[in-house]
N, C-alpha and C positions, 0 to 999 in steps of 0.2 A: 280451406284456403286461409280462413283467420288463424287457425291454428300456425300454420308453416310462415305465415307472415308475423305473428310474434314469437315463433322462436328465431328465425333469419333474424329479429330486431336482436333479441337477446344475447344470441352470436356476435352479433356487430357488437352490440353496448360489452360484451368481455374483451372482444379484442382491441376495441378501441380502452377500455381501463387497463389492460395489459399491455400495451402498443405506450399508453401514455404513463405508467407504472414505468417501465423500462426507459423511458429519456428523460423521467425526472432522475431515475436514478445515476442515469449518464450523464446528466446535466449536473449533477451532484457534485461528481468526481472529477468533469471537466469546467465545472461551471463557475457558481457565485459570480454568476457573470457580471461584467464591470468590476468585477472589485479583487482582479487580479486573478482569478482562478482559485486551482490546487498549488501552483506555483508560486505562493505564498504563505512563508510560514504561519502567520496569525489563523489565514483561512484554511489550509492542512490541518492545523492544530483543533480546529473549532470541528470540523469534520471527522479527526478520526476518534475525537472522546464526547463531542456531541450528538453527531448523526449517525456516525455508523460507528460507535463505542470499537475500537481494536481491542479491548481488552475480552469481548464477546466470538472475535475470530476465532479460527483455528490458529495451534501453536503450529511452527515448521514441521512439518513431518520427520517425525526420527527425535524431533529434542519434547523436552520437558522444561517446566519453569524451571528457571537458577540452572540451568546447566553449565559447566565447569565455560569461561569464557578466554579471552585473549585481550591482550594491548590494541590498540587504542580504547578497546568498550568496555572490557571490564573484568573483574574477577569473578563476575557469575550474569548468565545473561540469561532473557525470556524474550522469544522470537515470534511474532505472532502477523499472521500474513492475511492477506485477501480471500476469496473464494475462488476468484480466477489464476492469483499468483500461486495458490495450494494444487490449482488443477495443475500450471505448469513443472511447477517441482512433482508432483507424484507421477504424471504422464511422461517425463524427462521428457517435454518437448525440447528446449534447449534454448527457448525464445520467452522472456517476459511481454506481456503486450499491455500497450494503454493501461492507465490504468490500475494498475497493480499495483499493489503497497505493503511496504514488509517496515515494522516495526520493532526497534529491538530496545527493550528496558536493559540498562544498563546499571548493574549494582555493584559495591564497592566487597571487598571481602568480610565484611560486617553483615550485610546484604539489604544493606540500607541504598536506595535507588540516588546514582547517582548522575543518567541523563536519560532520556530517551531520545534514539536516532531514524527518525528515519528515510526511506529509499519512496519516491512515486513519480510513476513511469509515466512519461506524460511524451506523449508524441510530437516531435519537432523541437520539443523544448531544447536540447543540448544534445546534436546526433554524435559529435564529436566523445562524448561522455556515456552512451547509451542509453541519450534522456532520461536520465534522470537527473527527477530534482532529490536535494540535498537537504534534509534538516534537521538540528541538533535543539533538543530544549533543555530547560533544565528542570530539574523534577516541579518544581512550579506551574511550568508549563509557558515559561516566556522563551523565549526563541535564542539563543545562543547564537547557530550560525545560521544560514539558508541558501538554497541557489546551488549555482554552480560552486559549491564548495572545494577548492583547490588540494586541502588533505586526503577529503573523501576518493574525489576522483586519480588523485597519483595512488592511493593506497589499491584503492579496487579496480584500475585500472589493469593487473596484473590478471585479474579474472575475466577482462573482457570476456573471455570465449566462454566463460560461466554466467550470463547472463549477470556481469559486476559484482556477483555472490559468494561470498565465503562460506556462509550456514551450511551447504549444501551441495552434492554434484545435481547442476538441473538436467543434464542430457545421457544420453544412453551412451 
C-alpha cells in the first residue's frame, strides 16, 4: 500500500513538473505578460536570442545557411524556424499555428549580415494578415520595424494560401 501510494505521488509530482514545464513554455511565447507579449519587438527580440536562442533551431527544411536569396531580404539568406513551425512545413499541413516563428538573417553579397526578419504567429493578433506579427532589426538587434508591418504584409500577401511563406510550399 505505501509502495503504490509513493509512486501515485511520484506520477502526480512528473505530471504536475511536465503539465507546469509546458505553460511556462506557453507562457513564454504568448506571455511576458503585461509587458506587451510576443507582439512586441524588444520582447520577441529578448526571446528569440535570450530564451530560446533561434540560432539553436532547425534551419527550413530543404535550405542551408547563406543560401542564394531575393529582394527585399537579401543576397544570401539563413532561415531558421520553431519546432512546431518545422513540424508544419515537413508534414505540409498547410496551416502555421500559434506560436510559430520563422526567422530569416538577412545578408548583403559580401555576407556581411544586414537585418534579421522575422514572422510570429500569434492568434487574434492581425486575422486580416494571417496573424502575424511583423519584425525587422537591425543586425544590432534594435528593432527597425514591428507590428502590422504594411511592406511585409502587401508583399506576402500574395502567398496567403502558403501559409504567408515564400521559403517553402507548406501544403501537399
Amino acid at each position: 500500500m505505501r509502495r503504490t501510494l509513493i509512486l501515485m505521488l511520484a506520477v502526480a509530482m512528473i505530471l504536475t513538473f511536465a503539465g507546469l514545464s509546458l505553460a511556462i513554455h506557453a507562457d513564454d511565447q504568448e506571455g511576458y505578460q503585461g509587458r506587451g507579449g510576443l507582439t512586441n519587438g524588444a520582447n520577441l527580440w529578448k526571446y528569440i536570442t535570450k530564451e530560446e536562442p533561434y540560432t539553436k533551431w532547425a534551419l527550413w527544411p530543404g535550405t542551408e545557411k547563406m543560401y542564394k536569396g531575393t529582394e527585399p531580404h537579401g543576397f544570401f539568406l539563413t532561415t531558421y524556424v520553431t519546432r512546431g513551425a518545422k513540424k508544419v512545413i515537413e508534414k505540409k499541413k498547410g496551416k502555421f499555428t500559434q506560436s510559430n516563428i520563422i526567422v530569416k538573417e538577412n545578408y548583403k553579397p559580401d555576407k556581411t549580415l544586414a537585418a534579421i526578419t522575422v514572422m510570429y504567429k500569434a492568434k487574434g493578433y492581425n486575422p486580416e494578415a494571417g496573424d502575424w506579427f511583423w519584425a525587422k532589426y537591425n543586425p544590432d538587434g534594435s528593432v527597425d520595424k514591428e507590428g502590422k508591418v504594411e511592406g511585409c504584409i502587401k508583399c506576402h500577401s500574395a502567398r496567403a494560401d502558403n501559409g504567408w511563406v515564400y521559403t517553402g510550399d507548406i501544403k501537399k
